[in-house]
C-alpha positions, 0 to 999 in steps of 0.5 A, spaced: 417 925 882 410 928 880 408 928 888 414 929 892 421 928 889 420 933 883 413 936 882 415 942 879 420 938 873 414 934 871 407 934 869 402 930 867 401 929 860 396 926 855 397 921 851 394 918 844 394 912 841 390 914 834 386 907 831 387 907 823 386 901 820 393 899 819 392 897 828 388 891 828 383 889 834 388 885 836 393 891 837 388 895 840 387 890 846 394 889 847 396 897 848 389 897 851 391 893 857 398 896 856 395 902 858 391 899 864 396 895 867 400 902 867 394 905 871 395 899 877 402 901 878 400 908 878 395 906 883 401 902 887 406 908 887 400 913 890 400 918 885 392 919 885 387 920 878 388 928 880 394 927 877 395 921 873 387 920 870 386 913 868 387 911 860 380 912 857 378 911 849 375 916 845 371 918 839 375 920 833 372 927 833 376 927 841 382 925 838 382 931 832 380 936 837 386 933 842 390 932 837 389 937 832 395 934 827 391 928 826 390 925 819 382 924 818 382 919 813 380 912 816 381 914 825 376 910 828 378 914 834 384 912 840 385 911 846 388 916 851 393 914 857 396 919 862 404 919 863 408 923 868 414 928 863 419 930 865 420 937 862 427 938 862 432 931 863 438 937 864 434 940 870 434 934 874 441 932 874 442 939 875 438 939 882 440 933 884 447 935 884 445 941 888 441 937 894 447 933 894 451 939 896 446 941 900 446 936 904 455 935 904 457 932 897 462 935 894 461 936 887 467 936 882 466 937 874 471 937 869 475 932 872 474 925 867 476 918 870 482 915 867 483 910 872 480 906 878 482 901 884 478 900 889 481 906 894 482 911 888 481 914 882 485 917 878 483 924 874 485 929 870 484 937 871 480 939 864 482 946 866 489 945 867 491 938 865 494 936 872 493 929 873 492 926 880 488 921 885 482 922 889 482 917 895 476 915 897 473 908 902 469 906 897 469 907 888 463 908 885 463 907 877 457 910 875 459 912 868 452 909 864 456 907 857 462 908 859 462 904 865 466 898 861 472 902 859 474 903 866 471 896 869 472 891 863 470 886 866 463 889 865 459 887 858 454 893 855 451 893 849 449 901 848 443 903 844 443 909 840 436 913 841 435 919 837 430 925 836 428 931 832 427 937 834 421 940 830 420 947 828 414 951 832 408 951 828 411 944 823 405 940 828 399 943 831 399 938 838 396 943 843 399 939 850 397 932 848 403 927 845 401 922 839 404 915 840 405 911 834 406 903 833 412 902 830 410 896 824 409 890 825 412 891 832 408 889 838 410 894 844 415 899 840 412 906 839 414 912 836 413 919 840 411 926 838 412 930 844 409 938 844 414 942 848 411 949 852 414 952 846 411 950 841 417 945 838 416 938 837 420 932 839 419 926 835 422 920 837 426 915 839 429 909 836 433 904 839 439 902 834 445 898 837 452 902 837 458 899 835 465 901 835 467 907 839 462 910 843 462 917 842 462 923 847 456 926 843 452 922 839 449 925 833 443 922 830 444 918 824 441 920 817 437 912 817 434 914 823 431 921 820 428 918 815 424 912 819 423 918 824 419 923 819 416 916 816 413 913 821 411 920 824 408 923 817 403 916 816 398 919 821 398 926 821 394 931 816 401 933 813 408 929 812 413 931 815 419 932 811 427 934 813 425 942 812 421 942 818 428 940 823 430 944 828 434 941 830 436 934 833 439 930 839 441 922 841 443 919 847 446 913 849 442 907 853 447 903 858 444 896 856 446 890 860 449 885 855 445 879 856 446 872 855 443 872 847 445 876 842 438 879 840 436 885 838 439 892 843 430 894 843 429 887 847 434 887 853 432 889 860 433 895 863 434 893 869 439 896 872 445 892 877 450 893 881 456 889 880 464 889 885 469 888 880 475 884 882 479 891 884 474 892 888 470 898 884 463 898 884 460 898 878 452 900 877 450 900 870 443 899 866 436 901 869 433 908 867 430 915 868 424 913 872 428 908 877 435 913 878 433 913 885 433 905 886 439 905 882 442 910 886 440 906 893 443 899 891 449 903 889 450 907 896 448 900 900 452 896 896 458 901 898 456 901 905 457 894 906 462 893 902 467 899 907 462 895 912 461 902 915 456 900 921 453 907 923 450 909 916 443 911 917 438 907 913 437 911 906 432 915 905 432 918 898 426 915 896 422 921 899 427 926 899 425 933 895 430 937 890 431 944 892 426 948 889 421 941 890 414 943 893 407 941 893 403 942 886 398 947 890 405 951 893 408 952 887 401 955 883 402 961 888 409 962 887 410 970 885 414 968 878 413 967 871 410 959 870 415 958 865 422 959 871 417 955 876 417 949 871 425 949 871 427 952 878 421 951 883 420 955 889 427 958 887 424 961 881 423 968 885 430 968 886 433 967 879 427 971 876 431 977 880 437 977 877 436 980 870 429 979 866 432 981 860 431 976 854 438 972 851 436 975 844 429 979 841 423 974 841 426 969 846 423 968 853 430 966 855 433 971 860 439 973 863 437 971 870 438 964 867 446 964 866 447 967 871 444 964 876 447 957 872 454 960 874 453 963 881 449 956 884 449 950 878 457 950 877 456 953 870 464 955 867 463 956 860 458 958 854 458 951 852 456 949 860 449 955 859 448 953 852 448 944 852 448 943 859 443 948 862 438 952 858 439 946 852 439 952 847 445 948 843 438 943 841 436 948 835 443 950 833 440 957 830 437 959 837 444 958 841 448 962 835 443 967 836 445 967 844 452 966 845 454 974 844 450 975 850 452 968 854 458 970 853 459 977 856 454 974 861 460 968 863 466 973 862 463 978 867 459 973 872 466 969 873 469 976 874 464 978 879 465 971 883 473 972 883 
């Protein structure tokens, strides 16, 4: 992703593991060999140390001056580690459905499943309320942790993962993320991730769910206050629930295992399971293994409809629209903040209108024009969640819907 696939969704982003006297020697080795077994797979995926430096430990003074919301008191120094981020999980879905269609899928919102057998799926027109069947050689199930309700035969445990959205300001952190061991756990941590903006997300815990799985999870009161605590005991000043923007869960599609320990240590692997209707059903795996995931699911469809003239899979190398090397994309004429979302498309958006969604944004309205002429945008609510990811800070999507709103009315208008 960081390379070939994605360069411009992504970035290099430093990583800091603050030493207070609550981590023990025995800690610090354990997270420091962590970090060097990570660097040797960095080494295998090809992604050179330009982009990816090897971890490193450094001074209590480097570690303040990275971090500057560090507390004082008792650091004895941290180690640093580099990861790849992707700045905007809403933009890569997004511009993989895109380069699907660019290269013949035909991508169709608003149509939840209500069904499956091997051949067919049933849906229904969210817009209109029609109901009808899609035919098809092959069935996908590809719902994460939904799968289950329309292939029961498959067992999950869904994992709820919340964050907090911190004001601009709450938490001096210049571009480097603070990793935070949870207690008396030995591979859990807590993040405090800075944002281009100034924001902070702080997360995420990992808490099994059960009961009815909801369509838009919300972050639990519990998890706010492990959040703020967690994160308050290594910075200068504790964070209290005034200083939330905003906040946001999802939902980890876990396979259920053959014990009943907790959801934190079940496997993220993924697999891809043949129900006996014969509906294909990939559940499991994680953000930074979509495309294998992706690959075992279409060649276990291939095989399954026996279709012999398939070409070999190739989406392992295959950019996103928009995708280019990092030294293109520095001369791309349009401002940072559109390339890191839109790449070499982004002279096109910024064309549309440069005109801020409300005084003091950077948000503009190019951006939900552009979301409903090439992203399949419909409505407010697919601009504010869905693809500027304004609804994370409710007051930041209210100030927005006036002029969303017209923006939606006249675009769809113009494109009819």
């Amino acid at each position: 992703m960081m390379t070939r696939t994605a360069p411009h969704l992504t970035r290099a982003m430093p990583q800091l593991f603050p030493l207070y006297p609550s981590t023990s020697r025995a800690q610090q080795a354990l997270v420091a060999a962590g970090l060097r077994a990570g660097d040797v797979l960095r080494r295998v995926a090809r992604t050179p140390a330009s982009v990816l430096p090897p971890p490193r430990f450094v001074p209590a003074v480097e570690a303040l001056a990275l971090a500057p919301a560090l507390a004082v008191g008792g650091l004895r120094g941290a180690l640093l580690a580099y990861d790849g981020a992707l700045v905007d999980d809403a933009r890569l879905v997004v511009g993989l459905a895109r380069t699907a269609a660019s290269f013949g899928a035909r991508i169709l919102t608003r149509l939840p499943a209500l069904s499956l057998s091997g051949d067919r799926v049933r849906v229904r027109d969210a817009l209109s309320g029609d109901s009808f069947e899609l035919g098809a050689r092959v069935v996908i199930n590809a719902t994460g942790v939904w799968a289950g309700e329309l292939a029961p035969s498959v067992r999950l445990r869904p994992s709820l993962g919340s964050h907090l959205v911190l004001a601009p300001g709450t938490v001096p952190m210049g571009t480097t993320s603070v990793n935070i061991g949870v207690t008396g756990e030995s591979n859990r941590f807590v993040f405090l991730l800075p944002q281009p903006d100034g924001r902070v997300y702080l997360g995420l815990t990992d808490e099994p769910l059960s009961g009815e799985i909801p369509s838009v999870p919300t972050v639990p009161e519990s998890d706010v206050d492990f959040l703020l605590e967690l994160a308050s005991s290594v910075l200068a000043r504790p964070v209290t629930r005034a200083d939330v923007a905003g906040s946001y869960a999802g939902l980890r599609p876990l396979v259920d295992g053959p014990d009943s320990g907790r959801s934190a240590d079940l496997s993220r692997k993924h697999v891809v399971v043949t129900g006996p209707d014969g509906v294909l059903t990939a559940v499991g795996g994680k953000l930074t293994t979509y495309r294998r995931m992706a690959q075992d699911a279409v060649d276990a469809a291939v095989d399954h409809a026996g279709l012999t003239l398939a070409r070999p899979c190739r989406t392992a190398h295959l950019p996103l629209l928009g995708a280019a090397p990092r030294t293109r994309l520095s001369l791309v004429d349009a401002p940072p903040r559109l390339i890191a979302k839109y790449g070499t498309e982004a002279p096109r958006v910024a064309a549309l209108n440069p005109d801020p969604l409300w005084p003091g944004t950077e948000i503009t309205a190019a951006e939900v024009i552009w979301a409903i002429q090439h992203e399949g945008a419909l409505d407010i609510e697919d601009v504010l969640e869905r693809r500027t990811r304004l609804s994370l800070i409710p007051a930041d999507a209210l100030a927005a819907t006036p002029r969303v709103r017209d923006l939606v009315d006249k675009t769809l208008a113009d494109l009819t």
